[in-house]
N, C-alpha and C positions, 0 to 999 in steps of 0.2 A: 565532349560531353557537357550539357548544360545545366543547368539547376533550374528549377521551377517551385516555389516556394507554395505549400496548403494553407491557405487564409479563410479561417472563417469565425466566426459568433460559437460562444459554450451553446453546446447539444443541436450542435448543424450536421453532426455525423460525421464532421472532418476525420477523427481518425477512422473510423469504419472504412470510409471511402480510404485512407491511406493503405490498410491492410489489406485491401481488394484494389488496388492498383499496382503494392511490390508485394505481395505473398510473402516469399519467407528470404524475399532477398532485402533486409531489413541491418540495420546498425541501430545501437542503443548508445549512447555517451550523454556527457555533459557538453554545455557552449560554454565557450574558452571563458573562463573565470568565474564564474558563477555553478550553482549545482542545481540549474534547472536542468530535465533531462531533454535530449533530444534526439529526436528518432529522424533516420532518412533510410532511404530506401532509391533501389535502379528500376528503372521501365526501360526498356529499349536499351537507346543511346544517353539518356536523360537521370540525372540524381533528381529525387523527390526530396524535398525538407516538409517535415510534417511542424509545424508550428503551434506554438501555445494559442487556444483561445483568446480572442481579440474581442474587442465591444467596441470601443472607439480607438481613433488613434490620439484624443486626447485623454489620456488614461492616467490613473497614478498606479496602479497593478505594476509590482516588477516581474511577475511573468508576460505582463501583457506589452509592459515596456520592451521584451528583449524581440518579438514581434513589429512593433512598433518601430522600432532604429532598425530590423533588417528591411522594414518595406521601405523609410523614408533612406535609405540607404540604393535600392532599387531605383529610386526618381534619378541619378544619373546611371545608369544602367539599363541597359536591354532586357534585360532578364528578366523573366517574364512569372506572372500569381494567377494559379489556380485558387477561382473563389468559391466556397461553398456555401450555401445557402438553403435555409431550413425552409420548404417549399411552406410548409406550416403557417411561418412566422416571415414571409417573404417581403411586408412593407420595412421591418425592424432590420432584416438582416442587410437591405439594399440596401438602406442607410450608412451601414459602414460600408456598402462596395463604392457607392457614392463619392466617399471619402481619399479613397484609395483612385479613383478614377480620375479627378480632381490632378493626382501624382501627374498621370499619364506615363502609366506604367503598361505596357502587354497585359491583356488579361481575357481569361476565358470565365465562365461561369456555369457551375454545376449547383442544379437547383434538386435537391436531395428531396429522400420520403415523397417518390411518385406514388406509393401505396395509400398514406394518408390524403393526399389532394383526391386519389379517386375514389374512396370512401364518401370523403365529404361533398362527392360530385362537383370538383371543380375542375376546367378545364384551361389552361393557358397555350396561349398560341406562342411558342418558343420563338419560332421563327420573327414575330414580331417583335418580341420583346428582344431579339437579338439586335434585331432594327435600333430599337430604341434604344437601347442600351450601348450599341456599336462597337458589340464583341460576341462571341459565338458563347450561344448558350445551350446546353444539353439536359433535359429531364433524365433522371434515372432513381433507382430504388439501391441505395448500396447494400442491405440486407440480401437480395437477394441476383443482384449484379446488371441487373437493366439498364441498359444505356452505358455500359462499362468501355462496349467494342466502340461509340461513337465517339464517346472519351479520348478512350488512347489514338482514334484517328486522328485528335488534335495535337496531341504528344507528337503523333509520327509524320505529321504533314505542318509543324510550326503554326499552328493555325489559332494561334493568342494574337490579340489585335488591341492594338490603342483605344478606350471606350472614348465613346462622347463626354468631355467633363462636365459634370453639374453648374461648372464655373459660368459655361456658358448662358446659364441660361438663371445665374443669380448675378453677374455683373455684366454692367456694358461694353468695359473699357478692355475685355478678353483680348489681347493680340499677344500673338508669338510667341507664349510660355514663360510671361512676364507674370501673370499673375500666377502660374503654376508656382512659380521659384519663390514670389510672394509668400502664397500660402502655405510652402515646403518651410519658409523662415520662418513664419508665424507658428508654426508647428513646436521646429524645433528648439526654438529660444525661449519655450514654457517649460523647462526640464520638470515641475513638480507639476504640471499641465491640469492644475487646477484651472484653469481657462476655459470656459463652456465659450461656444460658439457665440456669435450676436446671434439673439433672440431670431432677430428680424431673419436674418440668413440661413438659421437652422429648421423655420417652420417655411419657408418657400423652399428646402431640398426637401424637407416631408411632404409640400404640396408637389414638386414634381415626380418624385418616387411616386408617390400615391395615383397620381394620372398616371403614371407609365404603369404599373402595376393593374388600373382599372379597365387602360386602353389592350392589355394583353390578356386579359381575361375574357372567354368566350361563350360559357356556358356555369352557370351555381344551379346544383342543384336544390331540388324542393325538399329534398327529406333533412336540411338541415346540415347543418356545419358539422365534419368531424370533430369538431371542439367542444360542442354541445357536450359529445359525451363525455368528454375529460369533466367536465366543469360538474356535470352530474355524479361522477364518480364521486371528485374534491368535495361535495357535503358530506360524502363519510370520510376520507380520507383526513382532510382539513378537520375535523370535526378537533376539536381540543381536548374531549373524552373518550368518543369512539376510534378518533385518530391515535390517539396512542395508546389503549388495549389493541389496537390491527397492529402497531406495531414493534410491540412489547411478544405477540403471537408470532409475529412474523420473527422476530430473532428465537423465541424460541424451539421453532423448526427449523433454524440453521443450528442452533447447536446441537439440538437431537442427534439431527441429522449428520454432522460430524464425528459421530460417537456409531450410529448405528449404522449408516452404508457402509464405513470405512472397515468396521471390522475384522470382516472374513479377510480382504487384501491386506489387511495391515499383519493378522496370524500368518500369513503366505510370507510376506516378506521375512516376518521373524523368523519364522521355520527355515527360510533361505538362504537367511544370516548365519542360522548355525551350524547349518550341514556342510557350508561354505567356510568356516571356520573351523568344522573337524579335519575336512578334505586339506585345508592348511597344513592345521597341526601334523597330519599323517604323512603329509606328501614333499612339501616344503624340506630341503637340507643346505645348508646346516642347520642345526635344531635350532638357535637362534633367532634365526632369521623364520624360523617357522612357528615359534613362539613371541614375537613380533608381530607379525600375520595377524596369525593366529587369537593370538590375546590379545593385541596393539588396535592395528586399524581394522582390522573386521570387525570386531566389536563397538567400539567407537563410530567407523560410518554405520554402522546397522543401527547404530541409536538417534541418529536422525535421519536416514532412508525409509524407517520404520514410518516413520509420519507424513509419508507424500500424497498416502491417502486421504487424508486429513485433512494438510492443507489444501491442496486442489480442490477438495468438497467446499471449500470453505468460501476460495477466493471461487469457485465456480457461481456460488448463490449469492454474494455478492455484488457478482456482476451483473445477475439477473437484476438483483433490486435496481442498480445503478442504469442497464440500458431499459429497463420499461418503462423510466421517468420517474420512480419512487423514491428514488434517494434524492431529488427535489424536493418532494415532498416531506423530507422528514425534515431537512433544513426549515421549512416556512413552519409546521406547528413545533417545533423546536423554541423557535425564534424566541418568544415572549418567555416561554421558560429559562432560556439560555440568558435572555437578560439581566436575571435574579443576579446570577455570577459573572458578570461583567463582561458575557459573548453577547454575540449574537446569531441568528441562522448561519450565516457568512464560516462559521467555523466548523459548523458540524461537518463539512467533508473532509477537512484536514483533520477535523478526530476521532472521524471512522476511517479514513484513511489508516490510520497510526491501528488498529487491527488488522494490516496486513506489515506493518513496518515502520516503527516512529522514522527513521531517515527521510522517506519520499513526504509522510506528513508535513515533518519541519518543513521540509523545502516547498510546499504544498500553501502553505500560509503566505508566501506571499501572494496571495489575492485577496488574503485578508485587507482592508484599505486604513484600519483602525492601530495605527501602531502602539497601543498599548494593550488590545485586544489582542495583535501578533504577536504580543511579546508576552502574554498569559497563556496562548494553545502553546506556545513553542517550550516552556517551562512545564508544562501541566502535558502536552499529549504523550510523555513516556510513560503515564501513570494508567495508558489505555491498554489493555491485553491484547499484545503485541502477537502473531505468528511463531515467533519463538519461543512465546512462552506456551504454548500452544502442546509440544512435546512434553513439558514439565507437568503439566497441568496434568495432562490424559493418561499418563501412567502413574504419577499418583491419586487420580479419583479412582484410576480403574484397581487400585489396591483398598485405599477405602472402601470401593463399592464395587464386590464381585459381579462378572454378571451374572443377569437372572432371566429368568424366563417372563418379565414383568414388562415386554413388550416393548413398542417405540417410547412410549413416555415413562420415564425411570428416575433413579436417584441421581445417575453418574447426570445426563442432560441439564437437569435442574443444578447439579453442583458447578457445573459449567457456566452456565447462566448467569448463577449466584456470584460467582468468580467475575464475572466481563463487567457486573451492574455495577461491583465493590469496586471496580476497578474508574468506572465512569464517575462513581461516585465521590473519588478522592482526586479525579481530571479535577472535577469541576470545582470544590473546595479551594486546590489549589491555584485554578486558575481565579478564585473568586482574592487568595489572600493574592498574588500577583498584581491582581488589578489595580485592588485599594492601598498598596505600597510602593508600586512602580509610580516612576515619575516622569516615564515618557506622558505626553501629553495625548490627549484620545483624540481621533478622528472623526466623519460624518458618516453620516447613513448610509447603508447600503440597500442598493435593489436586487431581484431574484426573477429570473424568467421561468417559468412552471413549464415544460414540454409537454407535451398530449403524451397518453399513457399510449407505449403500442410492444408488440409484441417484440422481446430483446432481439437482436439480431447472432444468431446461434453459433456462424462463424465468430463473432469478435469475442463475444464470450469465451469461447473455449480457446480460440488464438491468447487470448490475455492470460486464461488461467492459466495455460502451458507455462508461457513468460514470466508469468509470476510465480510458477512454483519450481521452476527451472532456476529462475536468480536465487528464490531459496535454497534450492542445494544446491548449488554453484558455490553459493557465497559461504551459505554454512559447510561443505563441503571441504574447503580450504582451511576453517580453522579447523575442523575435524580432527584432519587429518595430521595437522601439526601436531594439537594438542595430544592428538592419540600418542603419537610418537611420543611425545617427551612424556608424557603422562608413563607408556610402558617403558621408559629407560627408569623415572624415577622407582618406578615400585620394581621392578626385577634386578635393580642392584641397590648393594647396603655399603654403607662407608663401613660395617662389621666384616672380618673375616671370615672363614667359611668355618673354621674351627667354633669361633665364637657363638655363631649361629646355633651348629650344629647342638654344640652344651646347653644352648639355653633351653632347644627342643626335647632334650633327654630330663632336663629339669622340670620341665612343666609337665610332661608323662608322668615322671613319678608324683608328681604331685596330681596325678588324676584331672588336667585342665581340658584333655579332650581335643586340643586344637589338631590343628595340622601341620604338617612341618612348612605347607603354602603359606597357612595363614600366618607362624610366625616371623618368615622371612618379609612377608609382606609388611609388619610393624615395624619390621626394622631395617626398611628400604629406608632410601630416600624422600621418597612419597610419604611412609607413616612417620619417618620427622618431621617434616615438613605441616602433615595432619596435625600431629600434637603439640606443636607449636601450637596452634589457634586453638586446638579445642577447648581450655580452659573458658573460653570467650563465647561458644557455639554453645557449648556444652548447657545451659540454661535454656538451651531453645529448644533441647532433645536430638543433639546433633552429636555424632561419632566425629574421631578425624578424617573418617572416610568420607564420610559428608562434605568435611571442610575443606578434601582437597578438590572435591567437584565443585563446592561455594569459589573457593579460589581460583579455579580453570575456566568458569564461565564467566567470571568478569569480561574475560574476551566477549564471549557473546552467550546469550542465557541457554539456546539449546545445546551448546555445549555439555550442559550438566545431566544429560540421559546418558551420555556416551562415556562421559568422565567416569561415570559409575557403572559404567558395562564393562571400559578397560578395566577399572580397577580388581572388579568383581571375578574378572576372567583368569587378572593374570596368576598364573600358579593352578589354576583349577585343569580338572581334565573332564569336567561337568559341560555338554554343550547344551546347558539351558536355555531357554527364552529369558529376556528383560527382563519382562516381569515376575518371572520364576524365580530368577536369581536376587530380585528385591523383597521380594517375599519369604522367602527362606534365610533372610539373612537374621542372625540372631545378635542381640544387645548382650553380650557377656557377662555386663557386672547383674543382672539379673534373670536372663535368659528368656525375658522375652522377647517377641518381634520387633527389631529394630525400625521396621517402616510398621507402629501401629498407626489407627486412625491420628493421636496427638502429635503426631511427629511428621506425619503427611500432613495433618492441618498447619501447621507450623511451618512449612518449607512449602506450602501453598501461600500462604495470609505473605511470605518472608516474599516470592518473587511476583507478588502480584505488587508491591511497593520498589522495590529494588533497583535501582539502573545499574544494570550491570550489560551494560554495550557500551564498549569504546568506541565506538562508530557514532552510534548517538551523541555523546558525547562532543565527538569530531566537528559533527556536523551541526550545534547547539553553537559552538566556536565560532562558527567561520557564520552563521548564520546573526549571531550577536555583536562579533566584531571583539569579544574579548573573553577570557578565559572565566571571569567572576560569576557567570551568570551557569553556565558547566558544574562547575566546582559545587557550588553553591545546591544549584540542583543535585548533584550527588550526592552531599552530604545529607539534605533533608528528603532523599529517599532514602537515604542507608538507614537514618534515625528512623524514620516510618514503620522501614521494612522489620527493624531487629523489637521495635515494641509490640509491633503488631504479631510476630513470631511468637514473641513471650508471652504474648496473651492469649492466645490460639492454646499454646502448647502448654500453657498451665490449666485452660476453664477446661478440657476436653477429661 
């Protein structure tokens, strides 16, 4: 079996084209030492390697590096690079095939977005340009799979070929792979490959690109460039005022919208959860093991299964924004605002990224080139309303704010909204004190390619959403399911006797306290020691120690804290409520009212929109800064955040 590695330029469609040539016969990991992710996949007889975006191969990008060492790695090797090429942007994107041809490596070439070249009535004569270039080249549309069968004809008949290298025709002195080996050293001995090209030699491969590109072009049509239109769009888009009201609208029809499709499936699943927990409770023997079940992990995974409707909405319109070339767009009118606080455009994907999972963000920044600017998203992106908080979020507004018959636009949308912007808004803050205190030294300027606006490609979209909300419950899934467990060993057993139990419940009868013989054994689990240890410390925030044992469980991970509070709530009950039934009805004892009122939901809202409570994050803060101070450091001055901003919340309300 052979490898053939996917090389191409950001927004060439290379993954698209990857997920439409292995479907679902696909692997996810990391490359050995590093936590960039990497995806490969089988065709046939052949592994695919889907590769990080590439622009040059003299690059300072460490995703673009690890690209980089696997091609110049290829120059002794047979192994053979699928190139992809944004038919769009076809003089920019040869340039780097150019480069790579130069190796004299095997190569085929797929010149992607046949939809867009026929809109804009251009036509290319492949066949030519295969001449020219002296390797086989294929039009196709990966949206919609055109040109897919001639593809894998090259897959299954080896039909990658040595190209003509540019060498030949920028020096004289070309013989026998003397200058190949040259240029492969010249390469590799720039390891910070700050090194631009000579001048001289890099506008003669733009003048031969450009001829071989003009000589394979057959017909332009008259009604205008498909680009026209993008560029017409870009004066509202681009616009600095009307650009960000379209885009302040457009988030808030993603968050509506997570609140109002999700709905009705998210009541199905709850309802699913419970009936599935009675049928436990009833059917399950030894009783034990069925009050485990029972009250343990069915309640606990129902408190994050509950929200897949959610998420999936979520990462689904996101990826709309991202494949119809918008999320370009908000990087460049970004740009000059982002500068105030010591970003630039360069980081806006690694900080909306961090709303599907600060992990992939962090690791996301290295394309950042500014290393003091990487080292302000990577401190400041946990501060962005993460997917896991996501679960927290939605069933405390939806206590705050019953629903109502007040349509798609509401209170709960807006309080979501409100929640994501507080949240950008203390990113950037902090990336602003990061900047002006860090003593890493800054970098240069960064560029941005705009891609024409076209319509998302519907497969990848929804292939990604799955993906992405598959590793969400995978991952959350696994601490769940821990935590469920030890969470119901703590609260159904008491370091108290049963004698001892028993008296304190006949005491507090006579004394007219009303409780129940659940709730009291539940204080005096293990779990409500453990509670009232901390509460004296919570307790100014409006927090129970039932609270504090769910604050203390999701340090693992934040969505942990729906479920913490479903086990806890469950166990001992013979009530198969819903979530949010069971948080609504819970009462504050030393006063008797609602313990989740609006102050105490804003509170434990204001408390995990600050918070890093991921140890994973954390993890990967470590391994990404090379030492533990900068982790720590950031914990502390989100804990401090979280617990002021709590106190303030839960006192003005």
């Amino acid at each position: 079996m052979s490898k053939i590695a996917l090389v191409g330029k950001p927004n060439s469609g290379k993954s698209s084209l990857f997920n439409l040539l292995t479907g679902l016969n696909q692997k996810i990991g990391n490359y050995s030492g590093v936590t960039v992710e990497r995806k490969t996949g089988t065709i046939g007889s052949h592994t695919v390697i889907d590769l990080p975006g590439l622009k040059s191969l003299r690059t300072v990008n460490i995703d673009e590096q690890i690209t980089r060492d696997y091609i110049l790695d290829l120059a002794a090797l047979p192994s053979p690079v699928l190139f992809i090429a944004n038919g769009m942007m076809l003089e920019d994107n040869l340039l780097l095939f150019s480069e790579i041809a130069d190796l004299q490596i095997p190569l085929a070439v797929a010149i992607n977005f046949k939809d867009d070249l026929v809109k804009s009535e251009i036509e290319l004569d492949i066949k030519k340009l295969s001449q020219l270039l002296g390797c086989p080249v294929v039009l196709m549309n990966s949206r919609t799979g055109e040109g897919l069968e001639e593809l894998k004809s090259i897959f299954e008949n080896d039909g990658f070929r040595i190209p003509n290298a540019v060498c030949r025709s920028l020096y004289d002195n070309f013989e026998s792979g003397a200058l190949v080996n040259s240029y492969l050293e010249q390469i590799k001995s720039n390891e910070l490959a700050h090194l631009v090209e000579n001048k001289d030699d890099f506008f003669k491969r733009q003048k031969i690109i450009a001829s071989t590109i003009r000589s394979s072009i057959t017909d332009i049509g008259k009604r205008g460039n498909y680009l026209d239109k993008s560029k017409m769009w870009d004066k509202f888009m681009l616009h600095p005022f009307i650009g960000l009201l379209f885009f302040l609208l457009t988030m808030l029809i993603v968050f509506q919208s997570v609140f109002y499709l999700a709905a009705i499936p998210m009541d199905w699943i709850d309802q699913g959860f419970a009936l599935l927990g009675e049928w436990a409770s009833n059917t399950i023997r030894p009783d034990w093991l069925g009050d485990m079940v029972s009250q343990g992990i069915v309640p606990g995974l129902g408190g994050v299964l509950i929200f897949i409707p959610q998420i999936a909405i979520l990462f689904f319109l996101l990826g709309i924004l991202e494949h119809s070339g918008y999320l370009s767009r908000i990087s460049f009118i970004s740009n000059r605002f982002l500068t105030k606080f010591g970003l630039s455009g360069q980081s806006v994907v690694p900080l909306m990224s961090s709303w599907a999972c600060a992990i992939p963000a962090i690791m996301s920044t290295r394309v950042i080139t500014d290393p003091k600017e990487r080292l302000a998203v990577i401190m400041a992106s946990p501060l962005m309303t993460c997917s896991a908080r996501l679960p927290v979020y939605t069933i405390l507004i939806a206590i705050m704010f019953p629903a109502n018959d007040a349509g798609f636009f509401n209170a709960q949308g807006l309080m979501l909204l409100g929640l994501y912007v507080l949240g950008v808004l203390a990113t950037l803050l902090v990336a602003l004190l990061v900047s002006k205190k860090s003593k890493v030294p800054a970098g240069k300027l960064w560029s941005l390619d705009l891609p024409v606006y076209r319509i998302p490609n519907w497969r990848n979209v929804f292939y990604n959403m799955y993906q992405k909300t598959k590793a969400f419950v995978v991952d959350a899934g696994k601490v769940i399911f821990v935590v469920s467990m030890i969470l119901w060993f703590l609260a159904s057993f008491s370091p108290k006797s049963e004698e001892f139990l028993e008296t304190n419940f006949q005491s507090l009868q006579e004394e007219g306290s009303g409780l129940s013989r659940e709730a009291v054994d539940l204080e005096y689990s293990y779990a409500g020691y453990l509670g009232k240890l901390i509460e004296p410390a919570i307790e100014p925030l409006g927090y129970d120690w039932k609270i504090g044992i769910a604050l203390i469980s999701s340090f693992a991970a934040r969505e942990v804290f729906v479920g913490s509070l479903s086990t806890i709530y469950s166990v001992g009950s013979d009530e198969e409520s819903l979530i949010k039934t069971r948080l609504q009805n819970e009462i504050n004892l030393k006063n008797g009212a609602p313990r989740y009122n609006v102050a105490t939901c804003l509170s434990l809202l204001l408390f995990y929109v600050f918070a890093l409570q991921c140890m994973s994050t954390m993890a990967i803060v470590r391994r990404e800064t090379g030492t533990w101070y900068y982790p720590i450091m950031q914990f502390v001055l989100m804990l401090v955040l979280a617990y002021v901003a709590a106190f303030i919340g839960y006192r003005i309300v």
